[in-house]
C-alpha positions as CSV (number, residue, x, y, z in Angstrom):
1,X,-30.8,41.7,19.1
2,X,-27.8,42.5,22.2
3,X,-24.9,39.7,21.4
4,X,-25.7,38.8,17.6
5,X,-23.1,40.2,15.3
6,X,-24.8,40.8,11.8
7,X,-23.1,41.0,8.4
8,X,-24.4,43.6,6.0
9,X,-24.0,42.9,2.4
10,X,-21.3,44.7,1.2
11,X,-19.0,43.2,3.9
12,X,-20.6,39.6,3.2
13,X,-19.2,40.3,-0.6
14,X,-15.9,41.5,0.3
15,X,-14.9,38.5,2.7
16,X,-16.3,36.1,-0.1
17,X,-13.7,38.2,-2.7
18,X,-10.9,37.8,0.0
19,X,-11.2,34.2,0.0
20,X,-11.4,33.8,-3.6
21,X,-8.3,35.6,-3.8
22,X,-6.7,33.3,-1.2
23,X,-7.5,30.3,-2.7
24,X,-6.5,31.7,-6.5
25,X,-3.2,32.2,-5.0
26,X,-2.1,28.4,-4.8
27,X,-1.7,27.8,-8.3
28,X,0.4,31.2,-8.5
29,X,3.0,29.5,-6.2
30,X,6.3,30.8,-6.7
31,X,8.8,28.5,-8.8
32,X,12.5,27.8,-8.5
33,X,14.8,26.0,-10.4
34,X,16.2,24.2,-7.6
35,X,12.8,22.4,-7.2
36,X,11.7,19.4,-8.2
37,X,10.1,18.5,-11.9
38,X,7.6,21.0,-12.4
39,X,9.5,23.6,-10.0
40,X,6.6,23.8,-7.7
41,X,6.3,24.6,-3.8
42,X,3.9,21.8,-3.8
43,X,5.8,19.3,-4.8
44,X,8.3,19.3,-1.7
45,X,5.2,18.8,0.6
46,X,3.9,14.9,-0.1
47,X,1.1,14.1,2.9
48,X,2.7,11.3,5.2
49,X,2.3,7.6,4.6
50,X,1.9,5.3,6.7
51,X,3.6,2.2,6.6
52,X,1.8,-0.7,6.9
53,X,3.4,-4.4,7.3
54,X,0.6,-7.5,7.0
55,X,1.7,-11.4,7.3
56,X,4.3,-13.4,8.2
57,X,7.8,-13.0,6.3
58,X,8.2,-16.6,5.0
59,X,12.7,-16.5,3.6
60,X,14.5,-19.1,1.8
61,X,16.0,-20.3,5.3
62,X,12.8,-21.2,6.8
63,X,11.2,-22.5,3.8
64,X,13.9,-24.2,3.4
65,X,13.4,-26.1,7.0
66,X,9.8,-27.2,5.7
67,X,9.9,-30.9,4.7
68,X,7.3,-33.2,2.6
69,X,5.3,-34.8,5.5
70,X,5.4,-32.7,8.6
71,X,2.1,-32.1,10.6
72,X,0.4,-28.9,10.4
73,X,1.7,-27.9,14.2
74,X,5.3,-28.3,12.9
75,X,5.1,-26.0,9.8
76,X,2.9,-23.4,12.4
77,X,5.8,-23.7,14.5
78,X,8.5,-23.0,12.0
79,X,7.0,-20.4,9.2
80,X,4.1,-19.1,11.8
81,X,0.0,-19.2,11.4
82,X,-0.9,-18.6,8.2
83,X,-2.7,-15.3,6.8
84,X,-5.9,-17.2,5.4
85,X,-7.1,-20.8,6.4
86,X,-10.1,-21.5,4.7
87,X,-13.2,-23.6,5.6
88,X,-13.5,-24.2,2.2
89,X,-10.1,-25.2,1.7
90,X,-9.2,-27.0,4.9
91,X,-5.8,-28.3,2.7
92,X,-4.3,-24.9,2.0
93,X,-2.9,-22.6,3.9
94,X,-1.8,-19.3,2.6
95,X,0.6,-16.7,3.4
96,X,0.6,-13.7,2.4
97,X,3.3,-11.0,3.5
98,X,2.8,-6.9,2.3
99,X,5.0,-4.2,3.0
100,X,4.0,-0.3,1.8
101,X,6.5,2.2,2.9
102,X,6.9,5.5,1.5
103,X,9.7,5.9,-0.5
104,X,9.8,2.2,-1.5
105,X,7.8,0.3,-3.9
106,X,5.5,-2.0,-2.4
107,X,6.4,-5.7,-1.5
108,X,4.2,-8.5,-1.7
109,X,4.7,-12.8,-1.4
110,X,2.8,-15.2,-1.2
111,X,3.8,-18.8,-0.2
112,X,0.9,-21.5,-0.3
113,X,1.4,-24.7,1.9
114,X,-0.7,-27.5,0.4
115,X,-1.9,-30.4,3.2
116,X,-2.8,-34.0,2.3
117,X,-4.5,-35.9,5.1
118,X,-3.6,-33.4,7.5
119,X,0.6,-33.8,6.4
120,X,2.4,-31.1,4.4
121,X,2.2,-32.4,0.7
122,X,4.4,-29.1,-1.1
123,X,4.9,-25.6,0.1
124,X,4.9,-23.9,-3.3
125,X,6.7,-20.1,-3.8
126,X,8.0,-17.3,-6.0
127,X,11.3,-16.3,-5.5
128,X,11.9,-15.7,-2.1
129,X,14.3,-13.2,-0.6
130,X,17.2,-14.7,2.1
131,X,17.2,-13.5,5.4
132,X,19.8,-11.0,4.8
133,X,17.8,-9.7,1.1
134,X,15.2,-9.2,3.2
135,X,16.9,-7.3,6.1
136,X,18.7,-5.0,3.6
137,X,15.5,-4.3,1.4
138,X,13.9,-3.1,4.3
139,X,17.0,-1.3,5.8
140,X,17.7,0.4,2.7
141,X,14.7,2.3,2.6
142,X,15.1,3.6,6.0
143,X,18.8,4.5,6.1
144,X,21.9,5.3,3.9
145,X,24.2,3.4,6.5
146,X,25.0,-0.3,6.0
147,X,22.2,-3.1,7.6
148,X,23.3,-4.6,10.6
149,X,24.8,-8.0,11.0
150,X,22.7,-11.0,11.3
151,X,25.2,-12.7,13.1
152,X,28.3,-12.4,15.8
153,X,31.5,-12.1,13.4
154,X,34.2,-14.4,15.1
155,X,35.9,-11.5,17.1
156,X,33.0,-10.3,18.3
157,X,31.9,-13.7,19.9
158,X,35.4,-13.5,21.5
159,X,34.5,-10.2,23.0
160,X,31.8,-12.2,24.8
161,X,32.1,-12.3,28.6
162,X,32.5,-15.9,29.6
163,X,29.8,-18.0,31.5
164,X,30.7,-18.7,35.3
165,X,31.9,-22.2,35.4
166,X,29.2,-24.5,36.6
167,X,30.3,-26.5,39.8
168,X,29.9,-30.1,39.5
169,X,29.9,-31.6,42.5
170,X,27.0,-28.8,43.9
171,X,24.1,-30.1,46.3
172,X,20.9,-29.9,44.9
173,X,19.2,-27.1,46.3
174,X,16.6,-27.8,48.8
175,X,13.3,-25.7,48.9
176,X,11.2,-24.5,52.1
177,X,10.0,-27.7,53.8
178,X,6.5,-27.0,54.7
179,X,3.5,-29.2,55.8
180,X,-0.3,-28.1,54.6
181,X,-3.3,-29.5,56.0
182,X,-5.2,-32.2,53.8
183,X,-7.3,-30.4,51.5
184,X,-10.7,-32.5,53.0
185,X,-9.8,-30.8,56.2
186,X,-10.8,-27.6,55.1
């Protein structure tokens, strides 16, 4: 047949005993002692892993904002939409916050907001991290160098230009004067 490449047998055995070899060869990886615990090349090559980040990060400062009696739009507004509302549960809301990085151990909180005739009754929590804990935990992992500042230290809030100085005595501004036809007209 013109085009077909065939394989006799002895060749079909000696590309299988080729690829065995190959394939023996990982587990006779050289070793150094430089290397890490069992001294193997493998070891320095991990597969990648991907970070993944689920919920709402609920810290001490805005939990701390959440007061006995507030209506479910308030505490949406100040911790965010909670990670599970259930039908079956109308009075609970739960949040649930994850973090996996690699390199780090994984993270995970859960805050539960408990509703009684649709008013915040309790907001009940572990131990949950300050603003700045939380910043840091995740800044460590990424970096050797300090987290950044959360806020403007005093000098550098002097550093800020100052805003134009707002004219009293102005005229209010005056838009285009236009005239429509009456909608019926058209």
């Amino acid at each position: 047949m013109p085009g077909h490449i065939t394989c006799s047998s002895p060749l079909r055995g000696l590309v299988a005993a080729i690829g065995l070899v190959l394939l023996s060869g990982c587990s006779m990886l050289p070793t150094w002692p430089s290397m890490p615990s069992s001294g193997s090349l493998l070891d320095i090559v991990k597969p990648y892993r991907m970070e993944i980040v689920q919920g709402n990060v609920v810290t001490k400062e805005a939990a701390a904002l959440v007061k006995p009696g507030m209506t479910r739009q308030q505490v949406r507004e100040l911790i965010g939409s909670p990670m599970l509302a259930d039908l079956f549960h109308a009075d609970r809301w739960d949040y649930v916050f994850t973090i996996r990085r690699q390199g780090t151990p994984d993270q995970r909180r859960s805050v539960v907001a408990y509703f009684k005739d649709d008013k915040l009754d309790r907001l009940e929590a572990a131990e949950l991290p300050s603003e700045r804990e939380f910043v840091a935990s995740i800044f460590r992992a990424t970096s050797k160098s300090p987290p950044p500042e959360l806020m403007l230290a005093p000098e550098l809030v002097q550093a800020l230009p100052k805003p134009p100085p707002v004219a009293v005595d102005a005229p209010a501004a005056v838009g285009a004067v236009r005239s429509y036809p009456p909608l019926e007209a058209l």
